[in-house]
C-alpha positions, 0 to 999 in steps of 0.5 A: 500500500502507497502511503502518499501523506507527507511521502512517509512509506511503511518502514519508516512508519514502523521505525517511528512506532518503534521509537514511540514504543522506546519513549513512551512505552507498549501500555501508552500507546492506546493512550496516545492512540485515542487522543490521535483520535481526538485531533483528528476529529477537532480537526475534521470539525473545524474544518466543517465549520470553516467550510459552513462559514465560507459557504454562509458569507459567500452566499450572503454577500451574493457571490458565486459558490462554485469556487467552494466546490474546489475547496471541498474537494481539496479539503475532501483531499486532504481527509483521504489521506488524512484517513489513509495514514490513520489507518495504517498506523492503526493496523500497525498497532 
């Protein structure tokens, strides 16, 4: 699997998760995991909001919304590979 976010492959994954488990130790790293988790969903809602803002002020001051497609894209982008990375670091733990 082609792991495409911040161009880190699975080696280097498990050398980090090596280190972490070296730092940190085997019983923290559900600990670290969850709060992980909790970033990335403060993340994901900030996100929404900030989109549901832009759409609400582009809408009120008349302007065309379209551009806002592109931004959802990219945004959408970013989550996949947001949810990729999770996803293989979750399986790796």
């Amino acid at each position: 699997m082609k792991n495409i976010f911040l161009f880190i492959s699975g080696p280097e994954i498990v050398f980090i998760l090596f280190i972490v488990v070296m730092v940190f130790g085997a019983d923290k790293i559900p600990e670290i995991a969850r709060g992980l988790g909790k970033g990335m969903r403060q993340l994901k809602d900030a996100t929404n909001e900030v989109k549901a803002e832009i759409q609400r002020s582009a809408e009120k001051q008349g302007l065309d919304t379209d551009f806002t497609k592109e931004i959802k894209d990219e945004i959408n982008k970013v989550k996949d590979d947001i949810d990729e990375f999770t996803g293989s670091v979750k399986r790796k733990i």
